[in-house]
N, C-alpha and C positions, 0 to 999 in steps of 0.2 A: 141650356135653353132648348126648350121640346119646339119641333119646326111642323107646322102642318104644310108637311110635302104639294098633299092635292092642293091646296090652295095657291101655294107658291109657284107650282107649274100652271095652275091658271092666270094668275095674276099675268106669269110670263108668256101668257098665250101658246104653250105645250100643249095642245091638246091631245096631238096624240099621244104625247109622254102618257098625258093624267090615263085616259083608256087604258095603257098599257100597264102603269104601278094601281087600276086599281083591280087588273087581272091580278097581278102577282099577288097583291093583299089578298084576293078570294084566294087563291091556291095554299094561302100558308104556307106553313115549313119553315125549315133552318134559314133559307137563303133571300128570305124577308125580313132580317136584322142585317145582314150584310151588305144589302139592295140597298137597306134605305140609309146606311152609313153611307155609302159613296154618291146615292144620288142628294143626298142633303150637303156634300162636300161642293158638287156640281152645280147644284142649285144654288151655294155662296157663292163658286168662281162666277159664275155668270151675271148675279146683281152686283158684284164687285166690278165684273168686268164690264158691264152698261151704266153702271154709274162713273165708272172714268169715262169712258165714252161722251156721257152724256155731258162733264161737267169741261172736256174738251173741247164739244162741237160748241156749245155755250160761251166758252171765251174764245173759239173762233169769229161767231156769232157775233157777239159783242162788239167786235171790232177797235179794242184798247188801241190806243196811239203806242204805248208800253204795259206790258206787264207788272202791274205794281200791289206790294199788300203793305197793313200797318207793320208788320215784322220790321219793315225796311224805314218807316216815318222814324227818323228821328225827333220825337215831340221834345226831349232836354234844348233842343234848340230851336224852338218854335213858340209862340204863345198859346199854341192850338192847346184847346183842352183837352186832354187825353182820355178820360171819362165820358166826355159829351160825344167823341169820335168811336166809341169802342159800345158806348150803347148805341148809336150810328150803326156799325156793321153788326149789330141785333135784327135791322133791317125792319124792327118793329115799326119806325113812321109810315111803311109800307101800307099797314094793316088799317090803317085811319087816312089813308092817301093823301098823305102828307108831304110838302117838299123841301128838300134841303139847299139851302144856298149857301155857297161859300165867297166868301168878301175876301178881299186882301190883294196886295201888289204882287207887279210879279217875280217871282220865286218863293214864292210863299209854301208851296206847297199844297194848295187848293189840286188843282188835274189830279195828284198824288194820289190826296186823300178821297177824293169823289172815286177814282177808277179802285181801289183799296176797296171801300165800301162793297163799290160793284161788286166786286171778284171774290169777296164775303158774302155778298148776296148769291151770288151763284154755284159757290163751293158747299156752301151749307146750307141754303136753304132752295136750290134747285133752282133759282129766279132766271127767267128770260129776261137780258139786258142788253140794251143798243149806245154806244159810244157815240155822240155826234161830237162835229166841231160848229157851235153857233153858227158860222159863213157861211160852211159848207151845205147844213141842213137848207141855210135859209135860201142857198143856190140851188138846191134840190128844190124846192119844192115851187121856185120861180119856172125853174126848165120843166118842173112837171104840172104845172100852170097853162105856160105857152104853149104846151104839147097836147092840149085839152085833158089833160088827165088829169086832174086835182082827186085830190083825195086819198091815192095810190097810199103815200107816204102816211096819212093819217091813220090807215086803216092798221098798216104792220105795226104802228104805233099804239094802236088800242091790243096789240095781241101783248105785250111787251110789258112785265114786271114792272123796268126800271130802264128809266132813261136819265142818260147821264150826257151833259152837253157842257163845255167850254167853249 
């Protein structure tokens, strides 16, 4: 795969890198194949290394009750459709603002599969996600009511992917 350097160190906000590799391109020479071998190795460590980052602070962010993905859903012992669940973490109903509800008693496996989804949503498709617990939200936004601040909680909620409540 041929990498357009300049562009990649914009993207990444290098600016001065980019200045600098596009002196070296003027100079030519032997040591502008060598240059761009290593800064092309530097420029994967680094999207490699802000894309964990990012997909870290996201499921901090999130604020799962547990860490959970479909790996771990045993569907052999569930009724859950397994197909309906895995075009689910497609995350495609996102894209038509669409919502998923999950029905059923409890140990069903419902929190499972919703936070599952989430953590597909955020590993693969970059999604800002917030975990509530039903109560909890709906005590948040009573205290942020009485406190004359209404709204507060609405607002970080329009910034947000995917919100996911039990």
């Amino acid at each position: 795969m041929r990498r357009d350097v300049i562009t990649e160190l914009k993207e990444l906000r290098l600016l001065g890198m980019v200045s600098a590799w596009t002196d070296l391109l003027a100079q030519g020479g032997s040591d502008v194949s060598s240059s761009k071998w290593l800064i092309e190795h530097l420029l994967q460590a680094e999207l490699t290394d802000r894309a964990v980052r990012s997909v870290s602070h996201q499921l901090k962010a999130a604020r799962f009750p547990l860490h959970r993905d479909l790996a771990k859903f045993d569907f052999k012992a569930s009724s859950v459709d397994e197909d309906l669940v895995k075009t689910l973490a497609t995350m495609a109903f996102t894209n038509t603002a669409q919502n998923v509800v999950f029905i059923g008693g409890p140990g069903t496996g419902k929190t499972h599969l919703a936070t599952a989804i989430a953590v597909s949503g955020i590993t693969a498709k970059d999604m800002r996600v917030r975990f509530y617990s039903t109560v909890d939200l709906v005590n948040q936004l009573e205290q942020e009511k009485a406190q004359g601040k209404a709204g507060r909680i609405a607002t970080s909620l329009i910034r947000l992917d995917l919100g996911v409540s039990r």
